[in-house]
N, C-alpha and C positions, 0 to 999 in steps of 0.2 A: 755222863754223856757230854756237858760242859768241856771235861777235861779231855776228852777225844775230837769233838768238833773244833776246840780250840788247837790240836795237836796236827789234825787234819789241814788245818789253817796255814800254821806254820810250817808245816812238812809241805803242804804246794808251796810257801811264797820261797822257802829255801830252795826247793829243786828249782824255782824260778830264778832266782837270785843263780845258781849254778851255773845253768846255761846263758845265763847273761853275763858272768863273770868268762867263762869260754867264750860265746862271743867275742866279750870286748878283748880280750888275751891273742884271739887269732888274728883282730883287728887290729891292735898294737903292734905286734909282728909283725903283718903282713902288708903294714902303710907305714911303719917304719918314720922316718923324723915326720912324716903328714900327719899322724895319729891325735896330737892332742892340737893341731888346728884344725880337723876336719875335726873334733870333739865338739870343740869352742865353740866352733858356729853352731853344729848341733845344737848347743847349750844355751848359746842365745838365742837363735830362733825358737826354743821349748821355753826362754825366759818370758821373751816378749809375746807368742801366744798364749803362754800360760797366767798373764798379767788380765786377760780378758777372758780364760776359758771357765773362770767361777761364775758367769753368767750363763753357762747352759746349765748351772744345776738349782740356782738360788735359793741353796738349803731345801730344797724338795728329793731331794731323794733321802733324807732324814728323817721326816714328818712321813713320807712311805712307809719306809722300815716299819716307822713308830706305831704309826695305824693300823699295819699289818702284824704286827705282831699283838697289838691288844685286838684281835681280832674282828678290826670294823673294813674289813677286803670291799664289802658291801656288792661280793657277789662277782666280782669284775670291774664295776666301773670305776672302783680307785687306779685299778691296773689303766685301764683306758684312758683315765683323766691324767695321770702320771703320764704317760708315754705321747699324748698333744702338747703337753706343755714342754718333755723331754725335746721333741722333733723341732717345734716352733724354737726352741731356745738355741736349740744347736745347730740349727739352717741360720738364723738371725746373725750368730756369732761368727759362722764364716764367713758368712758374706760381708760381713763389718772387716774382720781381720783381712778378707780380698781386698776390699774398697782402699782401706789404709794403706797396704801395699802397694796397688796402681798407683792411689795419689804420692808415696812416696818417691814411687820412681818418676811421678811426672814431675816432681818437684826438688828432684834430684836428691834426695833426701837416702839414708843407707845404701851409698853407692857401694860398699866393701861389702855388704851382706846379702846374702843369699835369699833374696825375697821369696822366691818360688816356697822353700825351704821351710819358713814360716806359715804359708798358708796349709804346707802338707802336713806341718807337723799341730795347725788351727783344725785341720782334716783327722788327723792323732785322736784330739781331745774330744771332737762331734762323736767318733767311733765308742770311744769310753763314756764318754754322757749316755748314749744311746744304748748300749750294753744295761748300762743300770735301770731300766724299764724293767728287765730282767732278773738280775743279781740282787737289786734291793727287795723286789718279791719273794725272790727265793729266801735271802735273810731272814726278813722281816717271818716268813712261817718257819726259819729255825733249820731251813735244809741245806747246807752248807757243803756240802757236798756236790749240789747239782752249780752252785755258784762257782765255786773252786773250779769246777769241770773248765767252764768258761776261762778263768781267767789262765789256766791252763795252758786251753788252746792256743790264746797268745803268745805264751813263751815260748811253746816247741812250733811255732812259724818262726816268730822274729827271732831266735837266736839263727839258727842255718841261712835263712835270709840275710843277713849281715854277714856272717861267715862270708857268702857268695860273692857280697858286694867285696869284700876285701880283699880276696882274692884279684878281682876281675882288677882293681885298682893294682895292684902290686905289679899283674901281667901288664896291667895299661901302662902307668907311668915310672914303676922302676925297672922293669923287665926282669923279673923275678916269680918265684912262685910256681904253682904246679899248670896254669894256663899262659907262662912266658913262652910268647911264640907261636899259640895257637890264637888269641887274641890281641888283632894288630891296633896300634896305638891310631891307624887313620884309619880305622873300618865307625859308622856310625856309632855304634857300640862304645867302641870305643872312646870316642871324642867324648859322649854323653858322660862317661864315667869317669873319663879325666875330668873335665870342665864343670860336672856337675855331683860332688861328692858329698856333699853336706845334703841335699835334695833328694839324691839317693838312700842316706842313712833314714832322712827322715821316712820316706817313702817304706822303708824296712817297718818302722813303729806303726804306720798307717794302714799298712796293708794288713798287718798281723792281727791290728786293734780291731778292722773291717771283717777280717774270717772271726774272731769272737763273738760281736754280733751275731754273726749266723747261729754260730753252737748254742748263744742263748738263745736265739727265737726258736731253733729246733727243740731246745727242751722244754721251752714254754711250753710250746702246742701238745707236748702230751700229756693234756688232761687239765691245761688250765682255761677257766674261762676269762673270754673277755669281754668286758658287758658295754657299755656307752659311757661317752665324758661326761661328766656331771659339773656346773659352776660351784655348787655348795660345797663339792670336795676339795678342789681347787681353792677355794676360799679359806675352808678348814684349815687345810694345810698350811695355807702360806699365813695364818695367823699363827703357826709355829715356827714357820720357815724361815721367817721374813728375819727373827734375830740369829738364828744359826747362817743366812746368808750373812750379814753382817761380818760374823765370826768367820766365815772360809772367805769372803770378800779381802780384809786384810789378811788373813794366813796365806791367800794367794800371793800377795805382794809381798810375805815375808819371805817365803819360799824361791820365789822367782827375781825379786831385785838384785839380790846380790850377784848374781849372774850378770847382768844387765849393766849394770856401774862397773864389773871388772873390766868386761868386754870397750867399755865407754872410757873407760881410764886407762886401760894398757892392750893390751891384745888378745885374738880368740886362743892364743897357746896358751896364756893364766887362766881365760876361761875353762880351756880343757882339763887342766891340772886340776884346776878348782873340783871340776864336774868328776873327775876319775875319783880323786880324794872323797868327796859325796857319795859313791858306790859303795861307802863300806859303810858308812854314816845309815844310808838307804837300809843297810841291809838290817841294820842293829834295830833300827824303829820299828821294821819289820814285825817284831816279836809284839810290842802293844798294837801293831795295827789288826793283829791276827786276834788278840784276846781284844780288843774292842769289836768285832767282827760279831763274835759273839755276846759279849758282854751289852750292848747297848740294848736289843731285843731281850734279855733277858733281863737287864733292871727293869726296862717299860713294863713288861710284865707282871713283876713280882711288885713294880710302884702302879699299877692297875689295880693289884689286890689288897693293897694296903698294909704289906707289912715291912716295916721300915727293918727289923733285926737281919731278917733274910737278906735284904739291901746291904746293910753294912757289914756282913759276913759275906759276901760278894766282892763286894771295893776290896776290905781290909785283906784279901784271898789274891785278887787282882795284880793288887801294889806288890806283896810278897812275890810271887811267882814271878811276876816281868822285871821284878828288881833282882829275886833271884838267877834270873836267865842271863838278862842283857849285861849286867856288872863284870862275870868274865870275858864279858864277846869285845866290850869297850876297854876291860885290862889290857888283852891280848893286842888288840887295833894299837892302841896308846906306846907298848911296850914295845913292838915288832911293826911299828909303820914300814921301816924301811924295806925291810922284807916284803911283806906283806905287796906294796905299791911295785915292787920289783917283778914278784913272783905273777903276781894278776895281772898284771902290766907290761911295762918295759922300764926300763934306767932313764929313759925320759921323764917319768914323772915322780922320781926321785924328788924334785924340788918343793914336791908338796906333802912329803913330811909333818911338819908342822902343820901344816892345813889336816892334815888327818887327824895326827893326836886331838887339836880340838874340836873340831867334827864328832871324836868319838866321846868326849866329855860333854859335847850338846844332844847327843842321840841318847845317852843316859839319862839328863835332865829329861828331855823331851821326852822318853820312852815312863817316868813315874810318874808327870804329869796329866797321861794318857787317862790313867783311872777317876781321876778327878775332872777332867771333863765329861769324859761319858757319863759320870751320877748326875752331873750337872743336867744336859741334857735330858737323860731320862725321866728327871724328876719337875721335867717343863721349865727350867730355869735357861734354856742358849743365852739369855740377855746377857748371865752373870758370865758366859764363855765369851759374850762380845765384847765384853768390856776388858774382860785379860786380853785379847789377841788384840784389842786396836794399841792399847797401853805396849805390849808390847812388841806390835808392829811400827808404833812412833817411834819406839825406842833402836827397834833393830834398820831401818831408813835413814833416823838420824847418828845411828854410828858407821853404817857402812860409809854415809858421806864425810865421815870426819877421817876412817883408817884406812880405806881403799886410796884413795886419788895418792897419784907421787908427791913427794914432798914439794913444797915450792905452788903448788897450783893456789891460782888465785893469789899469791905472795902469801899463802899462809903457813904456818910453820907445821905440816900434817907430817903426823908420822911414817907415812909409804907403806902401807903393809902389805899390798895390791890382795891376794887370794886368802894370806893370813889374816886380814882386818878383815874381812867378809866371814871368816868362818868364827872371831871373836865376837865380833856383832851379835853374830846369830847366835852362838853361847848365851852371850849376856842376857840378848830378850827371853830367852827360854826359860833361865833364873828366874827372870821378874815375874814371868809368866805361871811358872809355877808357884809362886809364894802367893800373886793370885789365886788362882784355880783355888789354893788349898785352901784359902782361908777363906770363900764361900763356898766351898767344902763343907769346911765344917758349920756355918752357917744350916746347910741344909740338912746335914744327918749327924751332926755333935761333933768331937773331936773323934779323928782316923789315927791310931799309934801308927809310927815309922820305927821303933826300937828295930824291927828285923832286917828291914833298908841300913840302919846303922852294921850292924854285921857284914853285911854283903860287903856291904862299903872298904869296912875293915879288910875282910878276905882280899878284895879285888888288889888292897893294897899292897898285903903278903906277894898273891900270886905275880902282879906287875913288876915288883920289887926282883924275886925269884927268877923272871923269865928274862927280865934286863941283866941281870949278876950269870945266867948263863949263855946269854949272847954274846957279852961283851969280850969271853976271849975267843970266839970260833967269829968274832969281827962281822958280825948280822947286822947290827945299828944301824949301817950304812947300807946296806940293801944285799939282794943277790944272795939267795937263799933256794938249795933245791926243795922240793916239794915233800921227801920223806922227812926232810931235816923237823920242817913245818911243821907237819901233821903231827911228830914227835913233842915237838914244842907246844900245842895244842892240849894234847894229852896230857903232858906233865903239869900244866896252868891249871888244865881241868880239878887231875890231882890233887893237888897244891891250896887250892881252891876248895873242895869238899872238904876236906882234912882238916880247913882251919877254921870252916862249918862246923864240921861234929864238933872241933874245940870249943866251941862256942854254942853247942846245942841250938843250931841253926839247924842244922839236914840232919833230918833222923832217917832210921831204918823205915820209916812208914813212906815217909816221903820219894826215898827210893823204890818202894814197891808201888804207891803210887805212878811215877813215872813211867816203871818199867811197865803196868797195868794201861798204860793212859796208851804208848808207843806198839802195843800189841800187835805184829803185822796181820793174823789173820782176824783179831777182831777189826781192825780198823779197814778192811779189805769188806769183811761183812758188812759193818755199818755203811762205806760207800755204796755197794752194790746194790741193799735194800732201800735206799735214799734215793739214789738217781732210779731204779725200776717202778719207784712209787707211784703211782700218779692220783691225780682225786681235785676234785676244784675246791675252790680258796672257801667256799663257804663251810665245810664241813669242818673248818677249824674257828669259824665265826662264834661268839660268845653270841647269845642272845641280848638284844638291848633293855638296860634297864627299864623296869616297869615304873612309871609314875604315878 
């Protein structure tokens, strides 16, 4: 069941990733050289709110999960006491993120940025805090299906929603596209969508983020209770919270500075390059973000019950599977950026190339480290996660400011790497970050072997190897690749890739059956269907409290 709700996980965020990769492809086209400046500023505006949007969640939607899944719901009023604290945090945090923006402008302060932009996209993140009132309950009891439901609905709004916008932009200011003509460049409309493009995009994530909300409150209310806020829960909680805030406090600022310093040191077209480049990265992580989905309510659980072997047959299952996934997804990205950037894109954002290939060697790191936070976590330890992410949030701050800025600034002799030093940065801290993690890791549940990570490794290297020696005379390297060619090239990595698996007694026949058992369309159609039609209130999964 693991191996399906994890499968289910991944199967929404890819068809998510899908329609966002169409989106941004019809976007590309259809704004033409605007495309990765109207990115840019998208990218900073989500840089600079997202430097403050870790304070609508302050590690309390973790310590939810956590509580809800060892079964202390206490009937409702965890759900109630979660969702005051969710609302207070996320009204607090816009109105700080408005405030800044006025005084900006009154202070003449980001006169080139799209202020409005900012606050819609500070509007983005209140939507997603507030969704999680939601989605971490349904977690937390293990229904993952009714969660996915939701984040779903986001993606088949906001991909057509941007499609629109891009369009309507293409008729507006290049006269182009299927509404050239019908929509005049001096009609209201108009002007708004010339003049206001990045505000627009953003307005696309906010409103989509806004109907999720909905789809979760309508599945709550069938059959959940919601009891009253309680201070002791509240309390409870944020005595777990308060170090996993810590830990997403700086991961916000790893995640989002480097955006922020491109933008600050060259312009929002690096920025856009940077952020396009990141879409593939995004998508690789993808794969641990869907097995920690699962995986964190399931260690609390089985570390509720006290047996450590089941824990580490867990991790040690975790680390293989996401190291077995994502190693070809990062060969591929590495070996075929230029394609790849071509094909999802435009030849505009050829330049970020290089920014890819390492983007896809830091979604690797990042994506084996995954497991070793979550035990972390589970096992009541966030401190030991805070102290990896600040170490390696100092580390990736202070190398963006050494590789981004052009050379010459301040008279110092800095390398210039403007979008490439941003993406080695982040590399580097994720290294460090994991030799962290792993090694109070092992502190908590003894040493985790990586022998099979060594294989993958190997393999990825064949298939990489393999896919560059058949590119190089059909001239892919450089970009501009049709889409059957790809999918061909996919395949064959894949290939390439198993084959040098079974060499190595890495992928057996079980493991394929495995798979093809986990990917079953009508069982997995079943377990949806009987999971979303459930309903029943949180206490009938409540454990009774220990007797004193």
């Amino acid at each position: 069941m693991i191996g399906r709700r994890t499968a289910l996980i991944l199967g929404n965020t890819l068809a998510g990733a899908f329609l966002g990769f169409l989106a941004l492809k019809v976007f590309a086209v259809e704004t033409g050289p605007y495309a990765d400046g109207l990115l840019g500023e998208l990218a900073f505006a989500m840089g600079l709110a997202g430097l403050v949007s870790v304070f609508m969640d302050l590690g309390m939607g973790s310590a939810h999960i956590k509580r809800v899944s060892e079964g202390r719901a206490q009937g409702g009023d965890a759900v109630a006491s979660f969702a005051v604290v969710k609302v207070a945090l996320a009204l607090s945090v816009v109105a700080l993120v408005t405030a800044g923006a006025w005084t900006a402008l009154r202070l003449g302060l980001l006169v080139d940025t799209p202020r409005a932009a900012i606050v819609i996209v500070a509007l983005y993140f209140a939507c997603l805090a507030l969704r999680t009132v939601f989605t971490a309950t349904f977690d937390g009891r293990q229904e993952f299906a009714k969660s996915q439901l939701v984040v779903l609905s986001e993606n088949l709004l906001r991909a057509p929603l941007m499609m629109a916008f891009s369009v309507a932009f293409a008729a507006v200011v290049l006269g182009s596209g299927p509404l050239a003509g019908g929509l005049r460049p001096s009609s209201a409309l108009g002007q708004l969508v010339a003049g206001h493009g990045a505000e627009f995009l953003a307005a696309c994530y906010a409103t989509a983020a806004g109907v999720s909300v909905l789809v979760g409150l309508w599945l709550f209310r069938r059959g959940y209770p919601f009891g009253k806020p309680r201070r002791d829960i509240v309390r409870e909680d944020w005595g777990f919270a308060r170090h996993i805030f810590l830990a997403m406090a700086v991961g916000t600022v790893y995640v989002s500075f480097d955006k922020v310093v491109i933008t600050f040191f060259w312009a929002a077209q690096n920025t856009g390059r940077y952020f396009g480049a990141q879409r593939f990265s995004d998508l690789i992580v993808m794969v641990p973000a869907a097995v920690y989905t699962v995986l964190f309510p399931t260690l609390s659980e089985r570390m509720q019950r006290g047996n450590p072997e089941e824990v580490r047959s867990s991790v040690e299952g975790a680390l293989r599977h996401i190291s077995l996934v994502v190693v070809p997804l990062s060969a591929f990205a590495i070996a075929l950026a230029g394609p790849l950037l071509s094909l999802t894109l435009t030849g505009v954002f050829l330049d970020a190339v290089p920014t890819l290939r390492v983007l896809a060697l830091y979604a690797l790191v990042f994506a084996i480290l995954y497991p070793y936070a979550t035990l972390l976590q589970a096992a009541g330890r966030p401190d030991l996660t805070a102290r990896a992410a600040i170490v390696a949030t100092l580390l990736n701050v202070g190398l963006n400011l050494v590789l981004v800025p052009p050379r010459g600034t301040l008279g110092l002799p800095l390398p210039g790497l403007a979008e490439t030093g941003a993406a080695i940065a982040t590399l580097t801290a994720a290294c460090v970050q994991l030799l962290l993690l792993r090694r109070s890791a092992h502190g908590v549940l003894g040493p985790i072997p990586v022998r099979p990570i060594a294989k993958h490794l190997a393999a990825g290297v064949v298939m990489g190897l393999t896919l560059g020696a058949v590119a190089s005379p059909l001239d892919l390297t450089s970009g501009h690749a049709p889409f059957p060619l790809m999918l061909g090239l996919l395949l064959l990595g894949g290939i390439v890739y198993v084959a040098v698996l079974s060499v190595l007694r890495e992928f057996t026949r079980q493991d394929a059956d495995t798979y093809l058992r986990i990917a079953n369309p009508a069982a997995m159609l079943r377990y949806v269907h009987d999971e979303v039609r459930a309903r029943g209130p949180l206490h009938k999964r409540e454990r009774p409290p220990p007797q004193s």
